[in-house]
C-alpha positions as CSV (number, residue, x, y, z in Angstrom):
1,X,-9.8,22.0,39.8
2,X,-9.1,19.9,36.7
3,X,-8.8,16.3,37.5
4,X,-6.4,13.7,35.6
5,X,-8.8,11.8,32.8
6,X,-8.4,8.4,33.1
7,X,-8.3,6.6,29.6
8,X,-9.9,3.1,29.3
9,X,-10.6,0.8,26.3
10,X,-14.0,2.1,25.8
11,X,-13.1,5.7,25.4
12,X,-10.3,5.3,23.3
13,X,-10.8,5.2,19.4
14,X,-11.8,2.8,17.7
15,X,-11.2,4.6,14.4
16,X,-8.1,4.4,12.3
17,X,-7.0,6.7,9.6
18,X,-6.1,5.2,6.2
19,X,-4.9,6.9,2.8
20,X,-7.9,5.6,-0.2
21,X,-6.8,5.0,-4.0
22,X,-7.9,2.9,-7.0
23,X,-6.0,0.1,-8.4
24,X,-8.0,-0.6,-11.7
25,X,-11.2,-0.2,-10.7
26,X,-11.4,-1.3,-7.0
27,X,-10.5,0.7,-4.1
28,X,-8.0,-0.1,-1.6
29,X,-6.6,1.3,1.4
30,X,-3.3,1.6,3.3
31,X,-3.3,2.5,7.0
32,X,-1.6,6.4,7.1
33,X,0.9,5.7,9.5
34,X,3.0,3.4,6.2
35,X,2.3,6.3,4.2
36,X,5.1,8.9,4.2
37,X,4.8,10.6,0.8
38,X,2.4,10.8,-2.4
39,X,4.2,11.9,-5.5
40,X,3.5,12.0,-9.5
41,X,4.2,9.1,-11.6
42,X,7.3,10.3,-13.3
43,X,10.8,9.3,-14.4
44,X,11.6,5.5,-13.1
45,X,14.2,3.6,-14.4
46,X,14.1,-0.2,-15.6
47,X,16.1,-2.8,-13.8
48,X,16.9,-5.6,-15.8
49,X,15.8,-9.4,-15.0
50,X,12.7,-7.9,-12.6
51,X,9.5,-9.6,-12.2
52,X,6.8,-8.0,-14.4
53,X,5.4,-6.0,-10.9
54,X,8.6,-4.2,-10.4
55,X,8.6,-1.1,-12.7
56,X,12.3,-0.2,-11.5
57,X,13.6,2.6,-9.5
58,X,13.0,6.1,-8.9
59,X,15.6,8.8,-7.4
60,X,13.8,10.6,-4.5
61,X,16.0,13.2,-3.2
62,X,18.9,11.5,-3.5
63,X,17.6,7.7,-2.5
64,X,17.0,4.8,-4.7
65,X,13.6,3.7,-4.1
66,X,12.1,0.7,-5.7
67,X,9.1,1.1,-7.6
68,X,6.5,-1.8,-7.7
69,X,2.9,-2.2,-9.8
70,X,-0.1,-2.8,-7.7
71,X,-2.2,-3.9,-10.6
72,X,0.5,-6.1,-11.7
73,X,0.9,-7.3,-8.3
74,X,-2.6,-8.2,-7.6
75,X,-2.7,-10.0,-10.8
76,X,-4.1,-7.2,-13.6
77,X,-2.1,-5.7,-16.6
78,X,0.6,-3.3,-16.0
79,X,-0.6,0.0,-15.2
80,X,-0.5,2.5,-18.2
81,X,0.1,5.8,-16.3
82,X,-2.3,9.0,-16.8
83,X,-2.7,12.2,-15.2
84,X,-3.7,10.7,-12.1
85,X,-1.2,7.8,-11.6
86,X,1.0,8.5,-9.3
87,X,3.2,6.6,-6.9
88,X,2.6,6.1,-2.9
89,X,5.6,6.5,-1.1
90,X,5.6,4.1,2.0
91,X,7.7,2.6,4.4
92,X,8.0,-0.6,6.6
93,X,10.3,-2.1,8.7
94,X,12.2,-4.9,7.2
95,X,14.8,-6.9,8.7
96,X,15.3,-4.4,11.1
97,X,15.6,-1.6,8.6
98,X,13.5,0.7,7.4
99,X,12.5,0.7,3.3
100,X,10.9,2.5,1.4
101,X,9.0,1.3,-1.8
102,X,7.2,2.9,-4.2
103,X,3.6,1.8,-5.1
104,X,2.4,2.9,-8.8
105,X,-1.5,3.0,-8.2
106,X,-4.2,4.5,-10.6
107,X,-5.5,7.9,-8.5
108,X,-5.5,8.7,-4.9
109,X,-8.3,9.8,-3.4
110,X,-8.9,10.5,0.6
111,X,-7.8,10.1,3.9
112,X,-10.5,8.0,5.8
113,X,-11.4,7.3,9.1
114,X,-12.4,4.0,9.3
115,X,-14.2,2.6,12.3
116,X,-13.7,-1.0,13.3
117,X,-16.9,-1.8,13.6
118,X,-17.4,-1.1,10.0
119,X,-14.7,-3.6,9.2
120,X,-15.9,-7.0,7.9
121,X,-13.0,-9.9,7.3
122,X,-11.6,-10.8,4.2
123,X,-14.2,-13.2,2.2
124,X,-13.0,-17.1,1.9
125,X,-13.7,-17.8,-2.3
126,X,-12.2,-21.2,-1.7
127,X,-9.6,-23.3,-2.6
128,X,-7.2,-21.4,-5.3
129,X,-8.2,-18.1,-4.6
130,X,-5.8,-16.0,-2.4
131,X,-6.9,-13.3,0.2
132,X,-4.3,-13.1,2.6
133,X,-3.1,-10.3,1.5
134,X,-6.5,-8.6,2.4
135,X,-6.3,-7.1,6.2
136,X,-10.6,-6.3,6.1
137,X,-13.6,-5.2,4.1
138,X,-14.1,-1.6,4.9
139,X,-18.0,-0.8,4.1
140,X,-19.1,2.8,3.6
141,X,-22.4,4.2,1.7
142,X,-20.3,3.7,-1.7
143,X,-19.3,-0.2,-1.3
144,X,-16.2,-1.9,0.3
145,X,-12.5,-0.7,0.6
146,X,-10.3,-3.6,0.5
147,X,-8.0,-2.7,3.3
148,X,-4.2,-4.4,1.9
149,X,-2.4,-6.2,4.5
150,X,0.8,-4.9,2.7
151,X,3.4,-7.4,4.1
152,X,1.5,-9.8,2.5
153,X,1.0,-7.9,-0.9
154,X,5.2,-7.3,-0.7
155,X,6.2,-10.9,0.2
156,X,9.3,-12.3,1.3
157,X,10.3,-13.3,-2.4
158,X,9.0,-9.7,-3.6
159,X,11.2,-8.2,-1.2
160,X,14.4,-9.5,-1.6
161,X,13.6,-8.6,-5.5
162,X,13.2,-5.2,-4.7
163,X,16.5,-4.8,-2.6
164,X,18.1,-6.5,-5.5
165,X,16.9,-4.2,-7.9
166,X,18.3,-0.8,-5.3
167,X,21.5,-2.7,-5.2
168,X,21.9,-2.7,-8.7
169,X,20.6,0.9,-9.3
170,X,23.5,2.1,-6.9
């Protein structure tokens, strides 16, 4: 006879699967479930009057997607792309609408499973130094994965650049 399960907190996961690259020389993470495509680095066209971050747009199968810098957005240079840049497709819901933006990072490198109890909160450095736009600490045998909280990495200001820039790419 096989008996309904009965699913409570404790026997749920506590794990959540998030997509691993490197932005300079760090590694960050994005939860999967904002990650709908990872493709090469390849033709993006300039939008004039952009911030610096904003490399342009790229055509994807027939959409203008905005493209934005992660090292430029997290304050490095502009990324010079190699064999292993490439460009993280993901998408959020803004204003009711779905987007999709580009993210130029340096390589990707895994899917992980990160468990919550592995998670540590974002660091306070003080006055001056921002980490709101870090969602956790993810520790592992290698070091920490700074987990982006990227609403907060793509502010409001950021945002309305970016539709800006698909509007005049259209």
């Amino acid at each position: 006879m096989n008996l309904p399960q009965v699913i409570n907190s404790e026997s749920t996961p506590t794990n959540v699967q998030h997509l691993s690259f490197r932005v300079r020389k760090a590694r960050y993470a994005l939860p999967i479930e904002l990650v709908r495509e990872i493709i090469e680095y390849g033709q993006i066209t300039t939008v004039p009057m952009m911030p610096a971050c904003i490399h342009g747009v790229i055509n994807l199968r027939g959409n203008v997607v905005p493209v934005l810098d992660l090292a430029a957005r997290l304050g490095a240079e502009l990324t010079q792309p190699s064999k292993r840049t490439c460009i993280i497709i993901i998408e959020l819901e803004l204003n009711e609408q779905q987007q999709r933006i580009g993210l130029v990072v340096d390589a990707v490198d895994a899917v992980l499973d990160i468990e919550a109890a592995d998670v540590e909160t974002a660091p306070t450095f003080g006055a001056g130094i921002r980490t709101d736009f870090i969602a956790g600490m993810a520790r592992d045998e290698r070091g920490f994965t700074i987990m982006l909280d990227v609403r907060r990495v793509l502010s409001l200001e950021d945002i309305l650049e970016l539709n800006r820039a698909v509007a005049r790419a259209n």
